[in-house]
C-alpha positions as CSV (number, residue, x, y, z in Angstrom):
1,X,-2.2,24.8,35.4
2,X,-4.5,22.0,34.3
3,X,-4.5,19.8,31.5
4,X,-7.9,19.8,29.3
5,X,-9.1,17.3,26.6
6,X,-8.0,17.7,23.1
7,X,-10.2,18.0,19.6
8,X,-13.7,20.1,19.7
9,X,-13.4,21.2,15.7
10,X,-11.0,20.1,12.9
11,X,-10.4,22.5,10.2
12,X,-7.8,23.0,7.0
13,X,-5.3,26.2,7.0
14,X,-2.3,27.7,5.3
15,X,0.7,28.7,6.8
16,X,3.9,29.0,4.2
17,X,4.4,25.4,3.0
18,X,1.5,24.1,5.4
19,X,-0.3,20.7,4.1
20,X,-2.7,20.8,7.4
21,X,-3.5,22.9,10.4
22,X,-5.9,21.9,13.0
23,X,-6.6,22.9,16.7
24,X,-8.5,21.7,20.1
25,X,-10.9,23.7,22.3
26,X,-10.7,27.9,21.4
27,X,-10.5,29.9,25.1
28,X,-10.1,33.8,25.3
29,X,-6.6,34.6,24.1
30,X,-5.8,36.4,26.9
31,X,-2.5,36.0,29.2
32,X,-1.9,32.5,26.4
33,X,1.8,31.3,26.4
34,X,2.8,29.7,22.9
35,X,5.3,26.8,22.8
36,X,6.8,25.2,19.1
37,X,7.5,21.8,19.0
38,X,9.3,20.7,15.5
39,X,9.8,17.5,14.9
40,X,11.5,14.7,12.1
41,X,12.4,11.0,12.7
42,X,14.3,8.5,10.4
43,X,16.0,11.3,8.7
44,X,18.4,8.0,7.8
45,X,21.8,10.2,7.1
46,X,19.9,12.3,4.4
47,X,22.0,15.0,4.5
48,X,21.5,16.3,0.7
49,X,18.5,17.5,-1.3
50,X,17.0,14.4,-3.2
51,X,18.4,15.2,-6.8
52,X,16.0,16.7,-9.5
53,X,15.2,13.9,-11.2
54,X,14.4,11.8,-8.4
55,X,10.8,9.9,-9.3
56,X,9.6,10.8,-5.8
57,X,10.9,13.1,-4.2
58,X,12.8,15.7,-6.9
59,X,14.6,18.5,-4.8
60,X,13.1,17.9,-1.6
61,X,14.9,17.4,1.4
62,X,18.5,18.2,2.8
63,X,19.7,19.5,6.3
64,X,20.2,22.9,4.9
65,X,16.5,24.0,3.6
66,X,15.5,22.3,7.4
67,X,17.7,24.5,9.1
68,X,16.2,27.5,7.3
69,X,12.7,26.5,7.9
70,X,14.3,25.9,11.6
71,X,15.7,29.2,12.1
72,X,12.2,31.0,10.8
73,X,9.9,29.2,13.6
74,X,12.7,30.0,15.9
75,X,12.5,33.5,15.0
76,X,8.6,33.8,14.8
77,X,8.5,32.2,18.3
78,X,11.7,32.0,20.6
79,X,9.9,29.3,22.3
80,X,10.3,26.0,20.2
81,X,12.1,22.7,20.8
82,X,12.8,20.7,18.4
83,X,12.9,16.6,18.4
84,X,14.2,14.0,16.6
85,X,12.0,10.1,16.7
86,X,15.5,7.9,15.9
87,X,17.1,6.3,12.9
88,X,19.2,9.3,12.7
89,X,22.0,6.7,11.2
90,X,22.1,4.7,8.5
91,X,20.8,5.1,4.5
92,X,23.4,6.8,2.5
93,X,27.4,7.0,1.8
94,X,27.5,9.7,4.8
95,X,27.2,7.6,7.3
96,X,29.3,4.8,5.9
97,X,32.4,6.5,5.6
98,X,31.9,9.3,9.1
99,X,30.0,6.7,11.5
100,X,27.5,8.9,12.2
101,X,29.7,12.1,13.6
102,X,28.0,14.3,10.6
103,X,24.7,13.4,11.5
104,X,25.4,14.4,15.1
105,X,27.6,17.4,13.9
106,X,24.6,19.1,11.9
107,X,22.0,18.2,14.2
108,X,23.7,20.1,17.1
109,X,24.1,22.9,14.8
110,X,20.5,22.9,14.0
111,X,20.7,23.1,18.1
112,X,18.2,19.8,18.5
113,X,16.8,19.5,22.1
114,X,16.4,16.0,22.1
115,X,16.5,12.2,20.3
116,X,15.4,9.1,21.1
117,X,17.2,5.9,19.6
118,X,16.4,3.8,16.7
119,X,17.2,0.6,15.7
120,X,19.5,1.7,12.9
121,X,21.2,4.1,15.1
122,X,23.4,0.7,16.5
123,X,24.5,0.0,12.8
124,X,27.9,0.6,13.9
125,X,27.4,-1.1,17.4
126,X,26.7,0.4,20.4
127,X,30.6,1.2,21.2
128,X,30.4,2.9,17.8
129,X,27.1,5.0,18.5
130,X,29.3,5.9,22.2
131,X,32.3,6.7,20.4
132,X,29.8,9.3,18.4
133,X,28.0,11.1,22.0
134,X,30.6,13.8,22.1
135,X,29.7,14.7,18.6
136,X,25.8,15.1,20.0
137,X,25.3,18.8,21.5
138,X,21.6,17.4,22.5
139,X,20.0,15.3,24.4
140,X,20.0,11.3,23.7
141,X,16.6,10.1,25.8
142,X,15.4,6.5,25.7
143,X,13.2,5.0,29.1
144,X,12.6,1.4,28.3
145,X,16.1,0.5,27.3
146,X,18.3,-0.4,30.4
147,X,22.4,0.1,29.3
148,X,23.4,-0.6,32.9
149,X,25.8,-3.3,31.3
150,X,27.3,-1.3,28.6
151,X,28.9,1.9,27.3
152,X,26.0,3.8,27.4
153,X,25.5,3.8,30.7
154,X,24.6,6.9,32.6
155,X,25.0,8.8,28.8
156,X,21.4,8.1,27.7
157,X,18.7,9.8,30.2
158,X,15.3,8.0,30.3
159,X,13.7,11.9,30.3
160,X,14.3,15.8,30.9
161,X,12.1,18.7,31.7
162,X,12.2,21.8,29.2
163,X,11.0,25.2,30.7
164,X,10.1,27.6,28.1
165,X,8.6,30.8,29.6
166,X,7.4,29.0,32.6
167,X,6.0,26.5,30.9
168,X,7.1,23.0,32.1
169,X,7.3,20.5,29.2
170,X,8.6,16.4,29.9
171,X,10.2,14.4,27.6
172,X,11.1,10.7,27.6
173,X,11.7,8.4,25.0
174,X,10.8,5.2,24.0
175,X,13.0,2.4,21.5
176,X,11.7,-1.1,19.6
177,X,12.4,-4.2,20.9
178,X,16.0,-5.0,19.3
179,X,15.3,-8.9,19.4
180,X,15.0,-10.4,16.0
181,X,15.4,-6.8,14.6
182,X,19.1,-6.1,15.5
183,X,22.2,-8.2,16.1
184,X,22.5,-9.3,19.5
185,X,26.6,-8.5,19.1
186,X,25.4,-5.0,18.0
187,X,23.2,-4.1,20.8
188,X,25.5,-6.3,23.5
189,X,23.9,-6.4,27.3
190,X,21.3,-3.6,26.5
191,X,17.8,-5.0,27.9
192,X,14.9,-4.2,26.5
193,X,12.0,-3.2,29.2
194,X,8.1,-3.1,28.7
195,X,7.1,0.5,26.9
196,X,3.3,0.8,28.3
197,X,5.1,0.1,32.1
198,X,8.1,2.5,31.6
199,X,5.5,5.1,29.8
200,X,3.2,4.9,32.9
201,X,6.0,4.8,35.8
202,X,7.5,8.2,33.7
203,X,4.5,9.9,32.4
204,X,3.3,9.9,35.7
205,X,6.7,10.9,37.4
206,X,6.4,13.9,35.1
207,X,2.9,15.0,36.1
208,X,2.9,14.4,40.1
209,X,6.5,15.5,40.7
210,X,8.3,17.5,38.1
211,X,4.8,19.5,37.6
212,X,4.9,19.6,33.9
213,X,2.4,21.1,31.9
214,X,2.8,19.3,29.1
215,X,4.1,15.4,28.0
216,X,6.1,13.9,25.2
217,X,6.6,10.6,24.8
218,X,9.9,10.3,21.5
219,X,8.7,6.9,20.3
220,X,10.8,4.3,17.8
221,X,8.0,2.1,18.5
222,X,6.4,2.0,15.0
223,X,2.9,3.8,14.0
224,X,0.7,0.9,13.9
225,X,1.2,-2.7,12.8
226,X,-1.8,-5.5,11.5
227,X,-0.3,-7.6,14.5
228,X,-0.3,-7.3,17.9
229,X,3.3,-6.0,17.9
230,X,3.6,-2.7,20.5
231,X,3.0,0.4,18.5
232,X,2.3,4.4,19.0
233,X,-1.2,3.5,19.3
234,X,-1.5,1.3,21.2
235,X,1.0,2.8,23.9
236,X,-1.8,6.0,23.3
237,X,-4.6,3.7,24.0
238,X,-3.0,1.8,27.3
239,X,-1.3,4.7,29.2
240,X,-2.7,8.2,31.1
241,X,-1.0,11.7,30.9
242,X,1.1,11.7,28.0
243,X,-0.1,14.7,25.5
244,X,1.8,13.9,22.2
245,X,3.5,10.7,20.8
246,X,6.6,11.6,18.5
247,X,6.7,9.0,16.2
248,X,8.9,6.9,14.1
249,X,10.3,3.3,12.1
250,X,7.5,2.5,10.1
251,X,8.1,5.8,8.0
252,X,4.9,7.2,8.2
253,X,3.4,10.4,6.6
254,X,0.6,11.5,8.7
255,X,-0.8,14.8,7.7
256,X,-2.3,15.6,10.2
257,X,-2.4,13.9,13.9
258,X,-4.0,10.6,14.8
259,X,-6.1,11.3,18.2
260,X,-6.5,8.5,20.8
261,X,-8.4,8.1,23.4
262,X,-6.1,6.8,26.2
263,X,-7.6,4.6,29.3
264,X,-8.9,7.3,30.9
265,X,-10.8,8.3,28.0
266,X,-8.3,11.6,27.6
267,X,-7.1,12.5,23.8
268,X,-3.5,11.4,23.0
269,X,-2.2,13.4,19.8
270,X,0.2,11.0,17.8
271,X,2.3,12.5,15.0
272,X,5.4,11.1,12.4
273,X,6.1,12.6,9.3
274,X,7.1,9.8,7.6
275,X,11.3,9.7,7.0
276,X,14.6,11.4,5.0
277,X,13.9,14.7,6.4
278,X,11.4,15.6,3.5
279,X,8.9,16.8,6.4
280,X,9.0,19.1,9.5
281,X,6.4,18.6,11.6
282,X,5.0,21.3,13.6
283,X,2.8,22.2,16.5
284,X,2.1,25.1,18.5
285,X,0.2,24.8,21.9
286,X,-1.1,27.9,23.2
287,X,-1.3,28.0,27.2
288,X,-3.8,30.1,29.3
289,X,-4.3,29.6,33.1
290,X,-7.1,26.7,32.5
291,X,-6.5,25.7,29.1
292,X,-4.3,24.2,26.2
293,X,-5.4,24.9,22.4
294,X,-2.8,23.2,19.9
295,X,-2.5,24.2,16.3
296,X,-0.1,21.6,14.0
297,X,1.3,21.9,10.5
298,X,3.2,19.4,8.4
299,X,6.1,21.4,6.4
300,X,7.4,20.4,3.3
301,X,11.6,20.8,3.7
């Protein structure tokens, strides 16, 4: 199966709570395979609604109106997987009295594929994010940080293949340089390693020898920053073969996806629906035997 370039025409839909829906390069529909990819980051241990008379955000959010929108998609399409972009800890009384074992506790029951880790996730130190794993039902990937010399080691995976009716899907994830962001004594012996050399060295492990169909790079990198600080889009713009950058940290609500052209002038979608679980992103790629069309939809939860 063969990879094709993303956007020929942008247009505006509505699907249920749908802000945006847009997709790449229409084929025949026959013999198409659909795959669901939902996705949050810096959730932040917003477990609750927002309260009514919030001045922002009135009612919205909460783990249990996600898990309903969840379980729908699941239902409409057996085949979705469903991501988290880091900063899963950290933001309310929850997590400062359970550590972080609700967070994990309701995530696995929302049945979560995967996670990468944020900075805030080693709020409690990295012996207290360990002593949390067994809590975590899910997968905990991160590439570019090396725990050889701590806890974690051999518990984080730097990627894993999903199959979902046939079709090969690679994830991997990416974290922020901890330097200057996070207390050494939190984060201990972990080393921080170069993303746009770790994304290239997997990206193209998961193409050439795990055969995957599509790529999906869980990024705690940041959206985009004025300097030249390493960011989503610049990882886009300097690597070849990933498909899709999850974002997250800089709490960004994109309603639609950014496209970049990466270095070999192929179309990178990057995505983050900005933070505390108020949004469920969505996309739907649509597989024939030489082409991929991708629909995407931001959800209010």
């Amino acid at each position: 199966m063969e990879r094709r370039d993303f956007i020929k025409k942008t247009g505006a839909t509505t699907l249920g709570l749908a802000l945006s829906s847009w997709s790449i390069h229409a084929q025949p529909k026959k013999a198409r395979k659909h795959i669901t990819i939902l996705h949050t980051n810096d959730v932040h241990s917003h477990i609750d609604p927002f309260p009514a008379d919030h001045s922002r955000n009135p009612n919205l959010g909460g783990v249990a109106r996600r898990a309903s929108l969840i379980d729908s998609v699941r239902k409409e399409n057996p085949n979705t997987l469903l991501f988290d972009a880091g900063d899963i800890f950290q933001g309310t009384p929850y997590f400062n009295f359970y550590g972080g074992e609700l967070e994990f506790k309701l995530m696995s029951k929302l049945q979560y594929d995967a996670a990468t880790i944020g900075n805030h996730d080693f709020d409690n130190g990295i012996d207290g994010l360990y002593a949390q794993l067994p809590h975590a039902k899910f997968e905990l990937l991160s590439a570019n940080y090396n725990f050889e010399n701590t806890v974690l080691d051999t518990h984080v995976k730097p990627y894993k293949v999903f199959v979902k009716d046939g079709i090969r899907i690679g994830v991997f994830g990416l974290g922020i340089e901890l330097n200057g962001l996070v207390l050494h004594e939190l984060y201990k012996e972990t080393e921080y390693l170069s993303p746009i050399e770790i994304a290239q060295d997997i990206s193209k492990k998961l193409k050439k020898d795990e055969n995957c169909d599509l790529i999906v790079c869980l990024s705690h990198l940041g959206y985009d920053y004025k300097s030249n600080k390493m960011s989503d889009l610049k990882l886009a713009a300097n690597t070849e073969n990933i498909d899709l950058i999850i974002g997250g940290h800089t709490h960004t609500f994109l309603k639609k996806p950014t496209i970049v052209k990466n270095r070999k002038d192929q179309n990178v979608l990057v995505n983050q629906v900005g933070c505390y679980g108020l949004h469920l992103g969505r996309l739907d790629f649509y597989f024939d035997q030489s082409s991929k069309e991708v629909k995407t939809t931001t959800i209010i939860v």
